[in-house]
N, C-alpha and C positions, 0 to 999 in steps of 0.2 A: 562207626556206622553213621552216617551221615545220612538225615533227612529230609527231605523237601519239605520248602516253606510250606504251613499252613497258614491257608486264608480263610473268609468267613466266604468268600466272592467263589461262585462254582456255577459255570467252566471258569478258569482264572482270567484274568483282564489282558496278561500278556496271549494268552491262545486266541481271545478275541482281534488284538488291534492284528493278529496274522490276518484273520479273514478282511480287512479295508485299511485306508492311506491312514487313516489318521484317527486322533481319539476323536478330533468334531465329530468325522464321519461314522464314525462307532457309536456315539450319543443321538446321534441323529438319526442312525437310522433304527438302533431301540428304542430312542419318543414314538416314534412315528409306527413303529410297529406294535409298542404296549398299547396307543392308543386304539388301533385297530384291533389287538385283543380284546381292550378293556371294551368298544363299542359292540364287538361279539358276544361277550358274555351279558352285555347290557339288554340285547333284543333276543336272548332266545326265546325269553316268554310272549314272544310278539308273533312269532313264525314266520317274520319274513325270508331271515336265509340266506342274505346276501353278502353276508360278510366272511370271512375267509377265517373257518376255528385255526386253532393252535396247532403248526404240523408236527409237536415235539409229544411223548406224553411224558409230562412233569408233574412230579411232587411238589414243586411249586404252586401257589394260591396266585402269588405277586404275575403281573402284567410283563411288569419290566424284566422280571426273572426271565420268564418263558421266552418272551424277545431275545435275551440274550443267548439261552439255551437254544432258540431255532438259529442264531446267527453262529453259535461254536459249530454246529450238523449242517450247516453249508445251505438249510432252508430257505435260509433269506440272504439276498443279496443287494447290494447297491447298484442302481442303473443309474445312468445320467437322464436329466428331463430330456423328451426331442425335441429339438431347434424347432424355432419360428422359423418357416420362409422368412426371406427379407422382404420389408415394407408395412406387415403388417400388422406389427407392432407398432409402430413407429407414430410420432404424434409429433405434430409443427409446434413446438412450443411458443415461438413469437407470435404465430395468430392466435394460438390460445390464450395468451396474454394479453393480448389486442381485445379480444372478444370481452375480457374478465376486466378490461381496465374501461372498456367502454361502456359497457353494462348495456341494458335494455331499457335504463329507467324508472323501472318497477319498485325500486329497492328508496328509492328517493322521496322525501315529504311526508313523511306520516308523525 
């Protein structure tokens, strides 16, 4: 009779890296999601409201838990950031150089 590994880790870590590319992206995006739990649970005595509760319901206490469990239930997903148009990000680094090596003079004689 052969039985499957037990872990302490539930959902397990391999059912995780299924849902995204990579473990970064697996850590990545449960920081960024405990955090937003853990900011949720921080204001509900405030009533503001604005933060997005836990879409799982867990026996879980832990942030990071819940995170993972909404990412094994397909809750959370990774999106890419949306592009800058072109240009406007962008910043002339030689004038700004320019400006920072000329100075104003302010900074001089004291």
């Amino acid at each position: 009779m052969e039985r499957a590994h037990d872990t302490m880790m539930n959902p397990p870590i391999e059912d995780l890296l299924d849902e995204v590319d990579s473990k970064f992206a697996l850590v990545t995006l449960a920081a960024r999601r405990a955090r937003n739990i853990n900011a949720y649970f921080n204001q509900l005595g405030e009533g503001l409201g604005h933060m997005v509760p836990p879409q799982v319901s867990s026996v879980s206490r832990k942030p990071l838990s819940i995170a993972f469990e909404e990412i094994a239930a397909d809750k959370i997903v990774r999106t890419d950031a949306p592009e800058e148009p072109a240009g406007t990000g962008d910043v002339d680094l030689a004038a700004l150089d320019g400006e920072l090596a000329g100075g104003d003079g302010d900074s001089a004689g004291a």
